[in-house]
N, C-alpha and C positions, 0 to 999 in steps of 0.2 A: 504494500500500500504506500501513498504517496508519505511526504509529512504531515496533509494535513485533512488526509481521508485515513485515519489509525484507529487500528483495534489492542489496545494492548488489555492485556489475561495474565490475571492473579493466579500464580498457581495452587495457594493453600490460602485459608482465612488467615488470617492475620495472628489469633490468639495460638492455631497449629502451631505455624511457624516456630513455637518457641519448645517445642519436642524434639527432642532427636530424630532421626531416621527408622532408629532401631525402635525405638517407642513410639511412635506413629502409626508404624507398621503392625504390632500388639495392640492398639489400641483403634482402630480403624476401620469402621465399615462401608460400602458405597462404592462409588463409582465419580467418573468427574463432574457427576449434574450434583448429583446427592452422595450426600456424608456424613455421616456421625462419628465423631471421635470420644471414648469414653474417657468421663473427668473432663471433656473441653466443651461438647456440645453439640447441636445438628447445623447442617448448614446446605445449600441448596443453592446452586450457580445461579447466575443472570445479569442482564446485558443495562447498562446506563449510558446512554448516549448524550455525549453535553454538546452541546451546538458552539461553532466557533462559526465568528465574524464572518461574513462573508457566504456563507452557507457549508460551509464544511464542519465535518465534524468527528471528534473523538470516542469513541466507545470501548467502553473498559467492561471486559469482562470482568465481575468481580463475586465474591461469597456474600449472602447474605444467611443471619444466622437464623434459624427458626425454633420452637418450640419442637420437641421432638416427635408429636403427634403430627403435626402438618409434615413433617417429612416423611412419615408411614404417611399419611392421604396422598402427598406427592408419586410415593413410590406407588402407590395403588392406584392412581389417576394417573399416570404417566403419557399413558399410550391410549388412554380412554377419549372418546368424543367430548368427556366431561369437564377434561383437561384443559379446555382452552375458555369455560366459562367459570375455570380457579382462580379469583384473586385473595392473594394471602398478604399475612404481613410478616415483617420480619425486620433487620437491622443489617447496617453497613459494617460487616466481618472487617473490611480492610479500610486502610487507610489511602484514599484516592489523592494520587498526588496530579497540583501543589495543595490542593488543599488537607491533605493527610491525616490528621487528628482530629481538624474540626470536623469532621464527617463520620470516623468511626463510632460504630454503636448509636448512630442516627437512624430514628425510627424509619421505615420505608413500605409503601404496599410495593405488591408487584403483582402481573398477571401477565400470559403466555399471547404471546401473540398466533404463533403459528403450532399445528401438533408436530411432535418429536423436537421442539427444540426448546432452549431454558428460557423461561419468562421476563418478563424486562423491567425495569424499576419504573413505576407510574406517578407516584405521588408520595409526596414527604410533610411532613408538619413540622420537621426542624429546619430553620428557617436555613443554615447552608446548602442542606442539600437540596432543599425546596429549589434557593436560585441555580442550581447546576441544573435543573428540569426547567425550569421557565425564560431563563435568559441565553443571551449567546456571550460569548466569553470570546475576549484580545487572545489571538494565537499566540504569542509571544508568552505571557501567562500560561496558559496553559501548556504549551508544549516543553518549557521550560524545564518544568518537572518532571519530563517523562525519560526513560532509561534509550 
């Protein structure tokens, strides 16, 4: 992708990350859409697209965490027609850079756009990540942060 058509993807939630390899792997259910790690929590991929100037734009795949019941309805709704009329809630597992901290553990719904793929973050009540969904954001800003 170009620099200012990106998809960058989280590979573990944020709180994982700070398990070993060897304990991860002990501790670890799922698959790359859904996960549950025990002692850390459930968590369920999906897509956040922030609009940059000009109409391009950034989408980060990232973890959000959920309740462990909605990720059993997840996994049992997966592949279902029922799938795509699930919106759940949940929180921002990682920290989305540059805005990185202000955002983790910010409440989030999300709901699946299309079947067979991860759901996409729709609406937020904490006011940053609220503006990463309603606004467009200076490329310069935003790309700044990214790896």
């Amino acid at each position: 992708m170009d620099q200012h058509h990106r998809n960058v993807r989280f590979r573990l939630p944020d709180p994982v990350l700070k398990l070993s390899p060897e304990d991860l792997e002990s501790r670890r259910w799922g698959n790359d859409e859904l996960l549950q790690v025990q002692g850390v929590g459930a968590f369920v991929r999906a897509l956040l697209p922030v609009r940059l100037e000009g109409g391009d734009t950034v989408t980060y795949g990232l973890w959000l965490g959920v309740q462990p019941e909605e990720l059993r309805q997840l996994w049992e709704i997966w592949n279902e027609p029922t799938y795509l009329d699930h919106e759940f809630e949940g929180w921002c597992a990682n920290g989305i850079p540059p805005w990185k901290e202000a955002v983790l553990a910010a409440p989030v719904i999300a709901r699946p756009r299309k079947r067979d793929e991860v759901p996409y973050v729709t609406a937020s009540d904490h006011p940053v990540l609220a503006s990463l969904l309603e606004r467009e954001w200076p490329h310069d800003f935003v790309l700044s942060g990214l790896p």
